[in-house]
C-alpha positions as CSV (number, residue, x, y, z in Angstrom):
1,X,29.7,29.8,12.5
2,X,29.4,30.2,8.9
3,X,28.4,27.7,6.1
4,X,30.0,27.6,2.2
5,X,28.1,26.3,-0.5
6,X,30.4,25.0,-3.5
7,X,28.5,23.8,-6.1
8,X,29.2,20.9,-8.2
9,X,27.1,20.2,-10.5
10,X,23.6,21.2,-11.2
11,X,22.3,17.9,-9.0
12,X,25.0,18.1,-6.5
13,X,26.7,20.7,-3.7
14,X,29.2,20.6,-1.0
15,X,28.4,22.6,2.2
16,X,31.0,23.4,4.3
17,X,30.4,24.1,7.7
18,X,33.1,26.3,9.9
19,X,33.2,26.4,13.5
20,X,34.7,28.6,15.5
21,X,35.8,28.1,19.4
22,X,33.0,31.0,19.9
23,X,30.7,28.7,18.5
24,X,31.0,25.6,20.8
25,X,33.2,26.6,24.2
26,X,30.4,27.8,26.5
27,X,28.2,24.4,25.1
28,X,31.2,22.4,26.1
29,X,31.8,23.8,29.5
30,X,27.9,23.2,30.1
31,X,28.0,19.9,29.4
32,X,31.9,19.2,30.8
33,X,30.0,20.8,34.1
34,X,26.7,18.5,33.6
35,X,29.1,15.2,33.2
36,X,30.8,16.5,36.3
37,X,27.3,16.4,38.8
38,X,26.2,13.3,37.3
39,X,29.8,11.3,36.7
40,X,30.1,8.4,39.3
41,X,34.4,7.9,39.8
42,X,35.5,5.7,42.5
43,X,37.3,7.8,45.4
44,X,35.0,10.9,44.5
45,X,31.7,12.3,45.9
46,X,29.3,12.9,43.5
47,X,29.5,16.4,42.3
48,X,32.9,16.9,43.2
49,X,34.6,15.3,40.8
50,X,37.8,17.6,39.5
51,X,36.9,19.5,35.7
52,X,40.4,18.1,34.8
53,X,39.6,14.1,35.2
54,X,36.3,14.9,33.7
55,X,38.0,16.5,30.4
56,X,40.8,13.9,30.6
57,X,38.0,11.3,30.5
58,X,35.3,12.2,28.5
59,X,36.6,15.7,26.8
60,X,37.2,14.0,23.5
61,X,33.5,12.4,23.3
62,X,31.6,15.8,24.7
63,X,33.4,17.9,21.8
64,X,32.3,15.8,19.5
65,X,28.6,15.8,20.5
66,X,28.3,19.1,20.6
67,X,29.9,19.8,17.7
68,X,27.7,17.5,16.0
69,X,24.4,19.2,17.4
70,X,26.2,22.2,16.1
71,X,26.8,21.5,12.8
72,X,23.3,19.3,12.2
73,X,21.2,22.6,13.5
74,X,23.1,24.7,11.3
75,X,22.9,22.7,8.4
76,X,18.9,22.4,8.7
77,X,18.9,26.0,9.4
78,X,20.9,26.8,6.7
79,X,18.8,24.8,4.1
80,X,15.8,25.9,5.3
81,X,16.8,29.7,5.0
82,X,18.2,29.1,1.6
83,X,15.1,27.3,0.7
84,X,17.3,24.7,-1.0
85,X,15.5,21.6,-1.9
86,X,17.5,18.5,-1.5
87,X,17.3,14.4,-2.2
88,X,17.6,12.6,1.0
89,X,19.5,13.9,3.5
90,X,23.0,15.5,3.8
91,X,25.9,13.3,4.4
92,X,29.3,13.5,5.1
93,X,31.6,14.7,2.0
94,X,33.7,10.9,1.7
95,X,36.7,12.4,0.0
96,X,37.7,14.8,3.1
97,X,38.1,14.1,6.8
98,X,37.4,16.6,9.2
99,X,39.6,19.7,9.5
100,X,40.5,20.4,12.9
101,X,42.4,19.2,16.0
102,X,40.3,16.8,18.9
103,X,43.3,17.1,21.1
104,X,44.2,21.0,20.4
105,X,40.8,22.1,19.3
106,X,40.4,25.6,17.6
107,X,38.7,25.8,14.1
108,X,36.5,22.8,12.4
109,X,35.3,22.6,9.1
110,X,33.0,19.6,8.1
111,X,32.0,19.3,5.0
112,X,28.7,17.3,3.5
113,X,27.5,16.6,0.3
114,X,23.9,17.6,-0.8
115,X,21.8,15.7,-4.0
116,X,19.6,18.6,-5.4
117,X,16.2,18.6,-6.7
118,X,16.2,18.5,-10.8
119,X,13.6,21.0,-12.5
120,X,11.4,19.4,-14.1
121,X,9.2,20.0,-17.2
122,X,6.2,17.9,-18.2
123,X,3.8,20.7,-20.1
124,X,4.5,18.7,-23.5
125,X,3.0,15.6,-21.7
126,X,0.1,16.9,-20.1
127,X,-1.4,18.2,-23.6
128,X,-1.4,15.0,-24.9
129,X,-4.9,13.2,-25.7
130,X,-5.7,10.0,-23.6
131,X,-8.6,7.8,-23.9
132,X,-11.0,7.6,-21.2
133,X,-11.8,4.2,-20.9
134,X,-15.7,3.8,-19.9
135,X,-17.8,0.4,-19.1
136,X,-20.7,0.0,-21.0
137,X,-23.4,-0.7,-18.5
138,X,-25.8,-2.7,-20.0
139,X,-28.6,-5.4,-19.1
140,X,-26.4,-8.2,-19.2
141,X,-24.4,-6.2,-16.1
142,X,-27.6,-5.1,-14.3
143,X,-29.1,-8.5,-14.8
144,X,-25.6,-10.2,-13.2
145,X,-25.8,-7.4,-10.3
146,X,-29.5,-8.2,-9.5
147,X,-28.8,-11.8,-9.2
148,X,-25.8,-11.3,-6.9
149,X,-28.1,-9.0,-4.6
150,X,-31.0,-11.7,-4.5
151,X,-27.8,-14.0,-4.0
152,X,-27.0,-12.6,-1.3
153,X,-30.2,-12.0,0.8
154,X,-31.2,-15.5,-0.3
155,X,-31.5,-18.7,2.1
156,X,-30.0,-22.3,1.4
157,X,-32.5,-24.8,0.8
158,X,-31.9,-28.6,1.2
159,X,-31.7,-30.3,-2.5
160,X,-31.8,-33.7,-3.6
161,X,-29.9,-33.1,-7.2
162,X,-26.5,-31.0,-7.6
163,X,-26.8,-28.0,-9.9
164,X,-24.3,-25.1,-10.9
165,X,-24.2,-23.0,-7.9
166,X,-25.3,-25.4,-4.9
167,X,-22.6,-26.3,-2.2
168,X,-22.5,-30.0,-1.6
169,X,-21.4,-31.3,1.7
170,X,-19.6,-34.8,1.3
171,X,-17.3,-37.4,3.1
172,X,-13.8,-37.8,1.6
173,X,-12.3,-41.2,1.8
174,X,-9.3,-41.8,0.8
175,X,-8.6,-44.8,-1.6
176,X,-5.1,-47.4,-2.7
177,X,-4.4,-47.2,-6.8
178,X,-7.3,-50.3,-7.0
179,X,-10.0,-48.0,-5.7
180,X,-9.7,-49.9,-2.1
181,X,-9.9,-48.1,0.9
182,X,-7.2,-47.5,2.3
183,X,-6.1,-48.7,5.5
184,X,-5.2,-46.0,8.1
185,X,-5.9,-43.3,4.8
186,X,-7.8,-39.7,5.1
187,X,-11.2,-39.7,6.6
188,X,-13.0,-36.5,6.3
189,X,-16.2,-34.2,5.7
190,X,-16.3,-31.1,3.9
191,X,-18.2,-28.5,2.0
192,X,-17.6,-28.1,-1.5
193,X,-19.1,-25.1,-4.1
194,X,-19.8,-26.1,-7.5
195,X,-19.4,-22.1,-8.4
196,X,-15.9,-22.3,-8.0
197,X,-14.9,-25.6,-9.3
198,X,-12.9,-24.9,-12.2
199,X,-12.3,-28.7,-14.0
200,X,-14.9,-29.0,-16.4
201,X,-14.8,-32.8,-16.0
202,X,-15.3,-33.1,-12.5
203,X,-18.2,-30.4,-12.4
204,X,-19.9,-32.5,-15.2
205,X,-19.3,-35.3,-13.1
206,X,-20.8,-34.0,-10.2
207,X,-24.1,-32.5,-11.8
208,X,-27.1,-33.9,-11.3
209,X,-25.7,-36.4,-8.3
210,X,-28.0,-37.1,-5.7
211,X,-27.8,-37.2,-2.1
212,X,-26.2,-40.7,-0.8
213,X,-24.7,-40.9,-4.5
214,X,-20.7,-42.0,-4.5
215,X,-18.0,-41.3,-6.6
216,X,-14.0,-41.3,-6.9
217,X,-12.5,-37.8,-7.3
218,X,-9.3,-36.5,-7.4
219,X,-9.2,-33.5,-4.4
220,X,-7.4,-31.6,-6.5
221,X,-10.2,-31.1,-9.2
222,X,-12.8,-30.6,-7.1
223,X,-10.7,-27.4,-5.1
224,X,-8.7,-24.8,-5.8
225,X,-5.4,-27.1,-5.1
226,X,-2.6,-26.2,-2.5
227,X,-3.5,-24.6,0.9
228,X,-7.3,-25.5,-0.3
229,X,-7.0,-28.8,-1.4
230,X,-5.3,-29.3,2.5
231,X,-8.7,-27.7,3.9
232,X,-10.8,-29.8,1.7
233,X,-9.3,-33.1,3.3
234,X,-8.2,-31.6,6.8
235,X,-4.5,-31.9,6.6
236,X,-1.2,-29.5,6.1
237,X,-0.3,-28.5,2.4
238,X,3.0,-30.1,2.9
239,X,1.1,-33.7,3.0
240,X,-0.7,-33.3,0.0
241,X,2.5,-34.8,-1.8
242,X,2.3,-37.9,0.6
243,X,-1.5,-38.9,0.0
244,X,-3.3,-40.5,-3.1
245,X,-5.1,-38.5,-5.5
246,X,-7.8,-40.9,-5.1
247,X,-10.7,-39.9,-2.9
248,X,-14.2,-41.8,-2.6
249,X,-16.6,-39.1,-1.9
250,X,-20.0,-39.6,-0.8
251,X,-22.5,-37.1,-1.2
252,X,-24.5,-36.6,2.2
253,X,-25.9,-33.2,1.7
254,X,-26.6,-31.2,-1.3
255,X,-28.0,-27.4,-0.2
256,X,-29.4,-24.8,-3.5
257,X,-29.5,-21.1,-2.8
258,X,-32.9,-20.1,-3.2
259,X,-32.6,-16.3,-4.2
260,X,-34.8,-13.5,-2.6
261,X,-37.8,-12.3,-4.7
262,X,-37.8,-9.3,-6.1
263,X,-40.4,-7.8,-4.0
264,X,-40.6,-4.3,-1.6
265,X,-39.1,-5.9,1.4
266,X,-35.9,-6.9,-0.8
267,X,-36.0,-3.3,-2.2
268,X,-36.2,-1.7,1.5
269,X,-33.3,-4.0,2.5
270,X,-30.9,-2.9,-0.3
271,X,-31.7,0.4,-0.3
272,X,-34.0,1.9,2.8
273,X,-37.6,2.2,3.0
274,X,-39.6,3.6,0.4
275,X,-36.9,4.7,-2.1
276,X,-36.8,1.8,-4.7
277,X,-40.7,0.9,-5.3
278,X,-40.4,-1.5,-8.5
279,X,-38.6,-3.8,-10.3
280,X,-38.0,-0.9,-13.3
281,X,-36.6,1.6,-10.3
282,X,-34.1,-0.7,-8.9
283,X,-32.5,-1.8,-12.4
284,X,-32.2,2.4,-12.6
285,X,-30.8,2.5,-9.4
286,X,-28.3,-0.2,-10.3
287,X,-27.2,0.9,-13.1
288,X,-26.7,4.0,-10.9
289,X,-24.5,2.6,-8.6
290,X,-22.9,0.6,-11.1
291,X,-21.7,3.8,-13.6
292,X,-20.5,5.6,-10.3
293,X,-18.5,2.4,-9.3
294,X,-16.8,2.1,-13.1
295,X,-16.0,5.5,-12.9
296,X,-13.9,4.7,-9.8
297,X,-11.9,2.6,-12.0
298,X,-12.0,4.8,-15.2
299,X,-10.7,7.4,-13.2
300,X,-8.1,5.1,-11.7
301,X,-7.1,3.7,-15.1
302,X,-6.5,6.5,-16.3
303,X,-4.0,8.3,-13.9
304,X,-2.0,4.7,-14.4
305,X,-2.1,5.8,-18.2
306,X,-1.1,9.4,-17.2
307,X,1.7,8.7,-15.0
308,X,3.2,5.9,-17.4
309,X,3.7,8.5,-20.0
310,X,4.7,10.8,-17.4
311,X,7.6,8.3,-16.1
312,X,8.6,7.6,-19.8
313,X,8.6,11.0,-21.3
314,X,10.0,13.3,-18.5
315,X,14.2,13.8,-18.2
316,X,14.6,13.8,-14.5
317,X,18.3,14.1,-14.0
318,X,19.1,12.3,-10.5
319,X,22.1,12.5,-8.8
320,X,22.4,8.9,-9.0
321,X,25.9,8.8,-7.2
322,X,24.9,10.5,-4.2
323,X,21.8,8.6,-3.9
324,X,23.8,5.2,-3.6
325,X,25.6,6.8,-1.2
326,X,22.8,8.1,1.0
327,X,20.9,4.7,0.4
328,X,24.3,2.9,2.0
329,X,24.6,5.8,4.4
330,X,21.0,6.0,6.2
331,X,20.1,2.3,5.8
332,X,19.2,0.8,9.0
333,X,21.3,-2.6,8.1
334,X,24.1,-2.7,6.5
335,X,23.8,-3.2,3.2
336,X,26.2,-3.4,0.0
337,X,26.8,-2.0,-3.3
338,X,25.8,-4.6,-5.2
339,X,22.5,-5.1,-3.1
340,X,21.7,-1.1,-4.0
341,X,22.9,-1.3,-7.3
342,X,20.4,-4.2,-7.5
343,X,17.7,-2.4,-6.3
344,X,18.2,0.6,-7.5
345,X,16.6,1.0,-10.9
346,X,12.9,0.5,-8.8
347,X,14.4,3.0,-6.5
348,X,15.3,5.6,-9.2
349,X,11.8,5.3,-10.5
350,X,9.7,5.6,-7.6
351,X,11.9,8.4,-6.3
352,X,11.4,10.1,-10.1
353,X,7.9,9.5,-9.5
354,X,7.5,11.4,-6.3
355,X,9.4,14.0,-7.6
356,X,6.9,14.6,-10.7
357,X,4.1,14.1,-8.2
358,X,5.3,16.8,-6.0
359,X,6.2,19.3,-8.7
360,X,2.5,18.9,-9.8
361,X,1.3,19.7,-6.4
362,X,3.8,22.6,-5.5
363,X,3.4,24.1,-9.3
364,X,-0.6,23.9,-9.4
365,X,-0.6,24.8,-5.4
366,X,-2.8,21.5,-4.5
367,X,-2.4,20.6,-0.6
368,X,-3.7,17.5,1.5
369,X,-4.7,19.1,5.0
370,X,-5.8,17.9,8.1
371,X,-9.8,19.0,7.1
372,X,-9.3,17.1,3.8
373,X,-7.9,14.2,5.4
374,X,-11.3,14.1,7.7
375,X,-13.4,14.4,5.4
376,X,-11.9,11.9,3.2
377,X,-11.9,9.6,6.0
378,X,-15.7,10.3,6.7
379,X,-16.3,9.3,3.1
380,X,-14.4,5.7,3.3
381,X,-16.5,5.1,6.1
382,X,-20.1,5.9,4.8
383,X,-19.3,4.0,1.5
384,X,-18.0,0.9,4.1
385,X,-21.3,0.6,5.7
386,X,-23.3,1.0,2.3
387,X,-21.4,-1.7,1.1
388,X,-23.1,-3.9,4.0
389,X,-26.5,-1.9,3.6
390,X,-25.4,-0.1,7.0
391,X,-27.1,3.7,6.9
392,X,-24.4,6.1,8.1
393,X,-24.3,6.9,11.4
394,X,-24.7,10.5,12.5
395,X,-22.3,13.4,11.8
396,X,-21.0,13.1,15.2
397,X,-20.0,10.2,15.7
398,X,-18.7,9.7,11.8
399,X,-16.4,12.2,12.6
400,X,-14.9,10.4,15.8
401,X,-14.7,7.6,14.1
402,X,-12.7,8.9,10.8
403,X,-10.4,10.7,13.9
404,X,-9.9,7.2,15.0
405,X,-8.7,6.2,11.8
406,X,-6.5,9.1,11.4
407,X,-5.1,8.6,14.7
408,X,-3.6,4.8,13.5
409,X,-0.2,5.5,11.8
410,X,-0.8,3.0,9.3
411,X,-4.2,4.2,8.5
412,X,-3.8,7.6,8.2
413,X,-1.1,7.0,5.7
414,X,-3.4,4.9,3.5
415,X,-6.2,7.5,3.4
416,X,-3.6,10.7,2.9
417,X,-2.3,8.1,0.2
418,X,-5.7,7.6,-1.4
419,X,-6.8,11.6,-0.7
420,X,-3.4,12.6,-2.9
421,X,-3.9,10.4,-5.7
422,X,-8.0,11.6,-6.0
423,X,-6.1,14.8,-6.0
424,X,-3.8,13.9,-8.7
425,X,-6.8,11.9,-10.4
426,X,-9.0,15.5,-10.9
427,X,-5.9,17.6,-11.6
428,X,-5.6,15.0,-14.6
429,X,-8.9,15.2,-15.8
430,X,-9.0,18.7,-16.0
431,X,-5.8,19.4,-17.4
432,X,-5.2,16.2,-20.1
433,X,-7.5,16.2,-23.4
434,X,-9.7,12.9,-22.6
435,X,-11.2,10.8,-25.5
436,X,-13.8,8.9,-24.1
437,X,-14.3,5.1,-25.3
438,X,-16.7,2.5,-24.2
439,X,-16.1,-0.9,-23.9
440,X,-17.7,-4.1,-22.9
441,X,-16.7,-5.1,-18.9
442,X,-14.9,-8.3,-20.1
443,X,-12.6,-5.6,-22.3
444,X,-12.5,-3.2,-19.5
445,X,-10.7,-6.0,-17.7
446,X,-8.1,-7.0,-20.4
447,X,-7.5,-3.2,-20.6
448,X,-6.9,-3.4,-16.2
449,X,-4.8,-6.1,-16.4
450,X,-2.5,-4.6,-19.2
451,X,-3.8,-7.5,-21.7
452,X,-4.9,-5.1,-24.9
């Protein structure tokens, strides 16, 4: 068996594969003889079944087989020896049919088509200067962070007045266009947060209200609307259009988060026993926690900056043809041209992306092992349970834990995902020229969101 490479282009190659009657006769006769024990043929005993009937019957469909297990293990073999990096996967040259004889057979030739990796080159882009976009972690932040913690480890309180932040529990009734009540019409009790009511009016409205107080609202105003309006009043989203937007609402609880002091049992809560002692150590160790956290999201930032530029500025010459063809090819459904041709151009530039990512990994010789993996893994874990104030558990049983995480297919992807782009992310850093500029959170934001 032997294999020709006829190159077309720099992105694409034919490989022709020819076989030889040495190559598959003895695999044919094994598997004519295999078909022959296990063949069930009316007016034959099992096993005894003549060769001739068995080739006459299922001759064609055996040659084929083994031809094709054949000519896919000498393809991979071939490309693997040849170290010949290809797009996809090969598939079958469309302009020729197979040369050779089913009913006579002798010599085959297949032929396939390969897409080839481009070279790449992105030196000029990886001298360039970015900014390093910092948050400026000042009072204002700590102050908002302390609040949230003593928030959160607070109790509700009954109130008799509404305020900003206390959740109200009321009756919704629903009313005609007169204010009525109408007949037959929503009845319902709910909780309501005055944090997250976002119509000015109706918080003004609502301030100050006592418990037993009444007053008509419209749902909408005092929720989020849609699938939380429903909640609100107990019913399916698609009825919202059906009912008034008229609701009496009587006030029958009012309850005020009373945050936690700021004393030593708060700061051995947040933080363990004995290692925050004052007010003047825990705003240190917030602001701690609170650089480490924005640098998370500097970091992230900026490898969004870095592979932008990268996507924009580096000629990747795809063999976009082939790729269609592979695409219609290997899809699981049938799909057509004008669905890929559709989809393509998000294809073409994750698959560019990929291949920059993987150039950067092969050319600077970064790997993401099975060690890494665990220890990345370990990591997620021990920052999940300090986000709940949870101490780590020990080594031990970390470790079976983040194996129980790798072990989940979708999991494991996510956290090799993550481990390759903190890769990527330190790789950047070190290799880019960073500016560093500090902004205010509420700019840091705009920045995020792509709004300056």
């Amino acid at each position: 068996m032997s294999v020709i490479r006829e190159d077309v282009n720099s992105n694409n190659a034919i490989l022709r594969i020819q076989i030889t009657p040495a190559d598959y006769e003895k695999k044919v006769s094994n598997a004519i003889e295999k078909a022959r024990k296990q063949a069930k043929i009316p007016g034959f005993r099992p096993g005894h079944i003549p060769v001739a009937l068995i080739k006459k019957q299922y001759g064609k469909s055996i040659l084929a087989e083994e031809l094709n297990k054949a000519v896919n293990e000498k393809l991979s073999s071939f490309i693997t020896e040849n170290k010949i990096e290809i797009l996809g996967n090969p598939i079958p040259f469309e302009n020729e049919e197979v040369k050779g004889d089913f009913n006579n057979p002798e010599n085959f030739e297949f032929a396939f088509e390969i897409g080839l990796v481009p070279s790449i080159k992105i030196e000029s882009t990886l001298i360039s200067t970015f900014e390093y976009i910092l948050v400026n972690v000042n009072d204002s932040l700590i102050d908002k962070q302390i609040d949230d913690l003593r928030r959160r480890y607070g109790k509700l309180v009954a109130s008799e007045k509404v305020g900003e932040t206390d959740l109200i529990l009321a009756q919704f009734t629903e009313l005609n266009e007169d204010e009525s009540i109408k007949e037959g019409g929503i009845l319902h009790s709910s909780t309501i947060s005055m944090e997250f009511i976002e119509d000015e009016a109706a918080k003004k409205a609502l301030i100050n209200k006592t418990v037993g107080d009444i007053l008509t609202v419209n749902p909408a105003h005092v929720s989020k609307g849609g699938k939380d309006t429903a909640a609100l009043l107990g019913i399916k989203e698609e009825e919202l259009e059906t009912i008034s937007d008229k609701f009496e609402m009587k006030i029958n609880e009012v309850r005020h988060m009373e945050l936690a002091e700021l004393n030593q049992d708060l700061f051995d809560k947040l933080f363990g026993e004995g290692v925050v002692n004052a007010e003047n150590d825990l705003r240190e160790r917030i602001k701690a926690d609170l650089v480490k956290m924005f640098e998370n999201d500097s970091d992230r930032l900026l490898t969004r900056h870095v592979y932008d530029k990268l996507v924009e500025e580096t000629t990747v010459n795809l063999p976009t043809d082939f790729l269609k063809r592979w695409i219609r090819v290997s899809n699981e459904k049938p799909i057509t041209l004008e669905e890929i041709e559709a989809q393509f151009e998000g294809y073409e530039k994750g698959m560019k992306w990929q291949l920059i990512q993987g150039h950067i990994f092969k050319s600077n010789d970064i790997k993401v092992n099975q060690n890494d993996a665990l220890e990345f893994a370990k990591q997620l874990l021990v920052n999940q349970y300090a986000q709940y104030g949870i101490p780590a558990p020990e080594d031990k049983e970390l470790t079976a834990s983040a194996i129980q995480v790798l072990q989940n297919k979708d999991e494991s992807a996510r956290v090799y995902d993550m481990l390759a782009e903190t890769k990527l992310t330190e790789f950047f850093k070190n290799k880019v020229k960073l500016k560093n500029k500090e902004v205010s959170y509420e700019e840091f934001i705009e920045i995020a969101n792509g709004k300056n």
